[in-house]
N, C-alpha and C positions, 0 to 999 in steps of 0.2 A: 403578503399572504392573501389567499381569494377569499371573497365573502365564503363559498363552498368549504373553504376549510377552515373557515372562524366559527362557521358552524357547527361542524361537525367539532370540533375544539371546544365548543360551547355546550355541547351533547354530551361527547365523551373526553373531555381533558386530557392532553398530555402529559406525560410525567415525564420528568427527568427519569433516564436510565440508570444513575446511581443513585440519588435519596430519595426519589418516588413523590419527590416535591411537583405542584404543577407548576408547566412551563408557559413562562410569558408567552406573547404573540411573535415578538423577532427571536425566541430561542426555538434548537432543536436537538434533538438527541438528550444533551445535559443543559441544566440550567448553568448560569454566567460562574455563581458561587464554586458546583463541582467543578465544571470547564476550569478555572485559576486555580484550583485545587491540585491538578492532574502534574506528574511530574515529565516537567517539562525537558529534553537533553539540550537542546538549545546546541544543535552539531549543524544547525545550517550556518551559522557563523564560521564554524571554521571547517568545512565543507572537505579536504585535501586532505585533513590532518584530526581525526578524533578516532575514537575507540572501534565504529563502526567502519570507518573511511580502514581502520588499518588491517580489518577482515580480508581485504583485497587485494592488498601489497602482497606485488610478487608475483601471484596466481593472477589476476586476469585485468585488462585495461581498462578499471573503473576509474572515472575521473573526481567525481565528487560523490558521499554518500553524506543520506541524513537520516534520522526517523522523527517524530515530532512528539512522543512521549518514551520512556521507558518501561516497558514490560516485566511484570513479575507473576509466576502461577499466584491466583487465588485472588491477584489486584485487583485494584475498580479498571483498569486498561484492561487486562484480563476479561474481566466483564463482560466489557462493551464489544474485544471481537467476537468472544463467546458468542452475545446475543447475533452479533453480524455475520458470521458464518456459519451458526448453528441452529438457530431459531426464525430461520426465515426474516430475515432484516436487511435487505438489499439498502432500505432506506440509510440505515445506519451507517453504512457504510459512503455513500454518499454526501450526508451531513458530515461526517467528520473529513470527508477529502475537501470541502470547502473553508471546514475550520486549520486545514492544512496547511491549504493553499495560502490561507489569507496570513498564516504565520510566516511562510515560507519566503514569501512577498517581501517581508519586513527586510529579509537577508539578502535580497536578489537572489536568489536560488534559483531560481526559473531563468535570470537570463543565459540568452543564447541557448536554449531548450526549444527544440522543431516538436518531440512526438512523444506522445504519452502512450507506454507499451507496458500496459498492465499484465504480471506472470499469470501464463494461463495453466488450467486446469485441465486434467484428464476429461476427456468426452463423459465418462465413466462417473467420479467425481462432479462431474458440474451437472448430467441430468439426476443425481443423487440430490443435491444439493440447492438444486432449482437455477443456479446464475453461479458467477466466478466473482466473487466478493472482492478481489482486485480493481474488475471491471469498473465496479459502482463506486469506490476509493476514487479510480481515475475520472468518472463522470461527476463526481463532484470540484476533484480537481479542475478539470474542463471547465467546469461554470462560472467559476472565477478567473482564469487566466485565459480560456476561448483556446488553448493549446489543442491541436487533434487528436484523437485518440486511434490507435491502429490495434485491432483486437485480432487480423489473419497471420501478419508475418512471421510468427513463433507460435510453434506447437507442443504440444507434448506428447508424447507419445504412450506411455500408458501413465497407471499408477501404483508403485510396486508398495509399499508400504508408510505408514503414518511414522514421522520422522523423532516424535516425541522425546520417546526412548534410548536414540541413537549416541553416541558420543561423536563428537566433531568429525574424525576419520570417517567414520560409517556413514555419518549423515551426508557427506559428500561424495561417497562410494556410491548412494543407495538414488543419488541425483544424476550421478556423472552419464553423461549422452542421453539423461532424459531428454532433454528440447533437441528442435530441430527445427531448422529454417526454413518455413515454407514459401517465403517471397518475399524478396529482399526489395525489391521495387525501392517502394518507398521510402526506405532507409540508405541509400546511398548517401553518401555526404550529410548526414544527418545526423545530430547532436540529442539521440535515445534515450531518455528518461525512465526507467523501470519501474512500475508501483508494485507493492503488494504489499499485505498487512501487517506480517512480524520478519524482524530479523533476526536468528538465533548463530548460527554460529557464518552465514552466509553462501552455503551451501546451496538453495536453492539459487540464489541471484550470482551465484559463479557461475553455476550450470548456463543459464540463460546467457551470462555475458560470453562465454566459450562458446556458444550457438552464434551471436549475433557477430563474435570478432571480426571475421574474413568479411565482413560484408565493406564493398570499397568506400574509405573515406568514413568509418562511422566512430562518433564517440560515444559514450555510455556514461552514464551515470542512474545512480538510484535514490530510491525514497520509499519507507515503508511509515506506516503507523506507529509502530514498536518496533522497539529495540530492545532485546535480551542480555544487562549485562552480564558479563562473563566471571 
């Protein structure tokens, strides 16, 4: 931490995001207590083969899936994208892709991973929004593992509706040939990582992996913050 920001820390104290307790100097986002708190899926162990990994089967060549908490409305994970997508918190987002990373670490999840390819966001959406809460997931990723991040080669194309309400069918209807490949360059023979911050029925990251397929030589795998069980 900089002197510049032990002072301002010293001015205005940090809080943990969920008890509003202040945060030590090496914490950020949540202090250590809620961070052990948080329910963990612990699916990077078995990466091939778990609830989320089976969203996949079948429908499109995803090799490993993981998320690093479980998602419920009204949760303290809840919460926290809440505050990251909707309150102006690009930081948040951030903080917790390095508390991700460094879980994720523990499993080897990352080996043999070339690119970190956070799901983007409608033009539309994202100057709403101010930034692509993905983005800052994967740049925290990045600071722990030095992995690149490619934010051109998948687009979206518009944004047809908030997916909330949908039932599984709809919600993948309402995604189907959203993305589009805008350059594939740097993903030849390359082993594709996906971030984004919830996984509910995997609707979005099919869409994306159906974009990325035909690209020559490439694998695919994902990682989100939450997971939604079913």
């Amino acid at each position: 931490m900089s002197w510049w920001t032990k002072l301002l820390d010293f001015i205005s104290p940090r809080q943990c995001e969920i008890c509003g307790q202040r945060l030590a100097p090496s914490e950020r986002t949540l202090c250590s207590p809620c961070l052990l708190h948080l329910p963990r899926t612990t699916y990077q162990f078995t990466p091939t083969d778990n609830p989320m990994a089976q969203l996949f089967w079948h429908l499109t060549p995803v090799e490993r899936a993981a998320a690093l908490f479980f998602y419920e409305s009204h949760s303290e994970v809840a919460r926290i994208i809440y505050q990251l997508k909707y309150n102006d918190r690009p930081d948040i987002g951030e903080d917790m892709g390095r508390i991700m990373a460094n879980d994720m670490q523990l499993a080897a999840y990352f080996d043999g991973i070339d690119i970190l390819l956070p799901v983007p966001l409608s033009r539309k959406r994202k100057r709403q929004r101010g930034y692509n809460q993905s983005e800052h997931i994967a740049r925290g990723i990045s600071d722990i593992t030095h992995l690149p991040i490619v934010t051109h080669a998948l687009k979206r194309r518009h944004f047809r509706h908030s997916q909330t309400a949908l039932s599984r069918y709809e919600r993948r209807e309402n995604v189907a040939d959203m993305f589009h490949l805008a350059d594939d360059k740097l993903l030849k023979n390359r082993h594709v990582l996906l971030i984004d911050d919830v996984c509910t029925t995997g609707a979005t990251l099919i869409a994306c992996a159906d974009a990325l397929k035909h690209v020559e030589g490439i694998r695919i795998s994902v990682l989100t913050l939450g997971f939604t069980k079913n």
